[in-house]
C-alpha positions in Angstrom: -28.6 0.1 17.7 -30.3 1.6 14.6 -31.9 1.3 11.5 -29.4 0.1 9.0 -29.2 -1.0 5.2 -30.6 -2.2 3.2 -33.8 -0.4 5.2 -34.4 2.3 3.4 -33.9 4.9 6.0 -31.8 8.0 6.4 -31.1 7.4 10.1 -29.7 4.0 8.5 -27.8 6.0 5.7 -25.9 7.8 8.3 -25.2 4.8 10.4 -23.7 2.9 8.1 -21.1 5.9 6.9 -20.5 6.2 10.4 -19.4 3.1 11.3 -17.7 3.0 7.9 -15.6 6.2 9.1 -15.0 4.4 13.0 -13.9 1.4 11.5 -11.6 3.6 8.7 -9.9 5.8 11.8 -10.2 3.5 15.1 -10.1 -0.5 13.3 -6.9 -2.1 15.5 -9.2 -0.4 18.8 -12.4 -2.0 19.0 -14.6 -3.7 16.5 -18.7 -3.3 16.3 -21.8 -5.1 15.8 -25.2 -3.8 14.5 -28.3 -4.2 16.0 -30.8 -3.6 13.4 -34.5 -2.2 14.3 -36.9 -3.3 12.4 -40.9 -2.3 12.0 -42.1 -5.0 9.7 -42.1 -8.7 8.9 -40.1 -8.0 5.6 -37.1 -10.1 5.8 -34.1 -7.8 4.7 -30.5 -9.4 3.5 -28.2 -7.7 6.3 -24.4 -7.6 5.8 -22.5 -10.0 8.4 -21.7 -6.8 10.6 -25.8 -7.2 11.6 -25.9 -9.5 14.8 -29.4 -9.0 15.9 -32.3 -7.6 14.8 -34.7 -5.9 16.6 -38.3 -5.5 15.6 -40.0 -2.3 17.7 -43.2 -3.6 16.7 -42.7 -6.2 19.3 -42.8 -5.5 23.3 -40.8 -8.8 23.7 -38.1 -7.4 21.3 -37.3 -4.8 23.9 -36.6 -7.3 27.5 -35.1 -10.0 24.5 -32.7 -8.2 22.5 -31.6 -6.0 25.9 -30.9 -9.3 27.7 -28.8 -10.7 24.8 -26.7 -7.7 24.9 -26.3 -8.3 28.4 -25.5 -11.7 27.8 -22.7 -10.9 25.0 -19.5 -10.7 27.0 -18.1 -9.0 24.0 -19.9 -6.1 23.8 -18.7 -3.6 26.3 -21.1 -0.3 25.1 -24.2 0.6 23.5 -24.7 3.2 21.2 -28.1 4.4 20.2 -29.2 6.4 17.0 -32.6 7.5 18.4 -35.3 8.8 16.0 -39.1 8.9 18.1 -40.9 6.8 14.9 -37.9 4.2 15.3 -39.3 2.7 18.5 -42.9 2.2 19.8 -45.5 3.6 21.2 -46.3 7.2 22.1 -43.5 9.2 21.2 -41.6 5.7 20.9 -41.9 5.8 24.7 -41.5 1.9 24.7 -37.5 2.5 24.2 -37.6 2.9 28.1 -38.4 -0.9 29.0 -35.1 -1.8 26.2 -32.8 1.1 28.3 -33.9 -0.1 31.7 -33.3 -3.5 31.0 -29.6 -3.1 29.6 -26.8 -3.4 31.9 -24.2 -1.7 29.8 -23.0 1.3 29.5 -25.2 3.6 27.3 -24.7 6.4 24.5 -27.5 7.8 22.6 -27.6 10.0 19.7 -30.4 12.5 19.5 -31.4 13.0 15.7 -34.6 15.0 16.6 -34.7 17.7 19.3 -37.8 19.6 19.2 -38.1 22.7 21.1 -40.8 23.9 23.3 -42.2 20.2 24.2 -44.9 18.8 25.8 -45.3 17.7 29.0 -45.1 14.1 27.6 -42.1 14.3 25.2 -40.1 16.2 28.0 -40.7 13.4 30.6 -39.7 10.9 27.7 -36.8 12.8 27.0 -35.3 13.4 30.5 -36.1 9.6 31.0 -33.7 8.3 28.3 -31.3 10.9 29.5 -31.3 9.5 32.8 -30.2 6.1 31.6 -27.4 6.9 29.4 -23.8 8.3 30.3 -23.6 10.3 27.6 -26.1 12.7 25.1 -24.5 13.4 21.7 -26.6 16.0 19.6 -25.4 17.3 16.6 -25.7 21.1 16.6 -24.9 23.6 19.2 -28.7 24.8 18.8 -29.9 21.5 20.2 -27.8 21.2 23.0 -29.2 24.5 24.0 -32.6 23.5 23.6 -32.1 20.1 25.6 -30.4 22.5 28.6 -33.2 25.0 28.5 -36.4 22.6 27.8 -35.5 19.3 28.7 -33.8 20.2 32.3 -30.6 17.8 31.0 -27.5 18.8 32.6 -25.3 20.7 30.0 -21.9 18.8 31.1 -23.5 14.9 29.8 -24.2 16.7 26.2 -21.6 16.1 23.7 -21.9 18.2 20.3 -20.3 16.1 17.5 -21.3 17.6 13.8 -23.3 15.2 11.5 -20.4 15.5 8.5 -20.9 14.8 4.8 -19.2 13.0 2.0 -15.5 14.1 1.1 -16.5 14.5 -2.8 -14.0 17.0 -5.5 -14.9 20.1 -5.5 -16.5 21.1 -8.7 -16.9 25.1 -9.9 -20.3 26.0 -9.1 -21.1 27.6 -12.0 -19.8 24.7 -14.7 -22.4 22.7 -12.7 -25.2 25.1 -12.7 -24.4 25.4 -16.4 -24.8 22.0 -16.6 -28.4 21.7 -15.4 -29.5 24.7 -17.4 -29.5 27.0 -13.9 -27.3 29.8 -14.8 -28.3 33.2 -13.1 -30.2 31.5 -10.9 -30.6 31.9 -7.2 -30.5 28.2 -5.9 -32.0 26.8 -2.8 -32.6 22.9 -1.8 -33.9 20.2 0.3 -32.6 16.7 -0.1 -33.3 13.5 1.2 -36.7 11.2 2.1 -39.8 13.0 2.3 -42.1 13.0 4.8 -44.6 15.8 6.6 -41.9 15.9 9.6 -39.5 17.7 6.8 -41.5 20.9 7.2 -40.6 21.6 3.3 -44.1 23.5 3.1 -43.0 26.3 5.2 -40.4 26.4 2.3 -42.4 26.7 -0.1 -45.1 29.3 1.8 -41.9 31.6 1.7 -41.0 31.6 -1.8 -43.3 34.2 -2.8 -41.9 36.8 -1.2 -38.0 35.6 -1.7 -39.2 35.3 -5.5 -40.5 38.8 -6.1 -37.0 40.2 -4.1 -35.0 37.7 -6.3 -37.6 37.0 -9.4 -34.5 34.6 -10.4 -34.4 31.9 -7.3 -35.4 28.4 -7.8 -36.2 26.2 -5.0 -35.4 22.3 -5.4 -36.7 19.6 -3.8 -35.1 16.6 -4.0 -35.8 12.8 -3.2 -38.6 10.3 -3.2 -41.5 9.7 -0.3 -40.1 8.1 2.4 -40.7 4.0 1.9 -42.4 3.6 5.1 -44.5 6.9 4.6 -45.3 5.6 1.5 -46.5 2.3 2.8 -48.9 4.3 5.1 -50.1 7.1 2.8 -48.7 6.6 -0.2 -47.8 10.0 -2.4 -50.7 11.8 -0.1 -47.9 14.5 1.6 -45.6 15.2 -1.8 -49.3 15.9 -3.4 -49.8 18.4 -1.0 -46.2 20.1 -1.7 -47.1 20.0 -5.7 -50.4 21.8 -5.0 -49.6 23.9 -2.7 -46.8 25.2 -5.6 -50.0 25.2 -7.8 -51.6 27.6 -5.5 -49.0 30.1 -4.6 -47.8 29.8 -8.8 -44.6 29.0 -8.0 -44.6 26.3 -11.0 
């Protein structure tokens, strides 16, 4: 259960190379269906692995697509990708009525653990935790803070690293050369943007890194996240170009 292509979606991204990767290692053991969440009426093309599609902007979606799950003799577990702006309503509390009403077995995968929460989030939190059989997190750090904030018992917490793209290894320096970086210090942030990112505490930092190491350049990379875009349009990525004017990092 997750956002999946052709949404553009980075949750989606890594759900597709994941299954990709489970199907390359584990294909003779089990085979898996995708239940795509939606959050609009744009109808997408979905590859033939989709089997249902699940728009979170409906509160029927959630009892519907939970009871045929149940119904699907086939499908022995459920595997979550949870992000709080995939589902609805505060927090994307309205994931609850969907876990409550399956009768399968549940993993989730926790993309976003935010320290130090609020009374609400850490209900919401301990909530999905209580219906699942298993929490997989992706750094030590957040298992830590679910432990420590969250109250979730540290033995149901798996810790499986996100992982990347096997890609050649190319010399660093031929393809800093390349780009016209030589002697330069380089730092980076890739990948949708949207004010969740944080990237302007990146950029409030520079000025001191820059006048330890006047030769550091700081890249930002990627476009304004579709849906963000929809929403606010280039309002946030404005704010990261003038707040570059301001510190005169250009």
């Amino acid at each position: 259960v997750s956002s999946y292509p052709p949404r553009e979606c980075g949750i989606a991204t890594y759900s597709q190379d994941l299954v990709r990767a489970i199907k390359e290692k584990f294909s003779s053991s089990f085979s898996i269906r995708i239940c795509a969440l939606e959050n609009s009426g744009v109808k997408r093309n979905y590859l033939k692995e989709v089997k249902y599609i699940f728009n979170t902007r409906l509160s029927s979606d959630y009892i519907d697509i939970a009871q045929k799950i149940n119904e699907d003799d086939e499908i022995k577990l459920v595997f979550i990708q949870h992000e709080f702006g995939l589902f609805s309503g505060e927090y994307g509390e309205e994931i609850l009525s969907f876990l409550y009403t399956l009768e399968k077995p549940i993993i989730i995968d926790f993309h976003t653990v935010l320290p130090n929460p609020d009374d609400k989030r850490k209900q919401l939190v301990k909530s999905i935790a209580s219906f699942v059989e298993n929490v997989i997190v992706m750094t030590q750090n957040s298992k830590e803070i679910l432990v420590k904030d969250y109250e979730i018992p540290f033995e149901r917490i798996s810790v499986i690293q996100h992982g990347t793209h096997l890609v050649p290894y190319i010399d660093k320096d031929i393809t800093k050369a390349k780009h016209h970086f030589q002697d330069k210090y380089i730092l980076s942030t890739f990948g949708l943007l949207n004010s969740g990112k944080g990237i302007e505490v990146a950029i409030d930092a520079m000025p001191a890194i820059v006048e330890k190491f006047p030769n550091s350049l700081y890249l930002i990379l990627g476009k304004t996240h579709p849906e963000v875009f929809a929403q606010e349009g280039e309002k946030y990525r404005n704010s990261l170009e003038e707040k570059v004017k301001a510190l005169g990092l250009n």
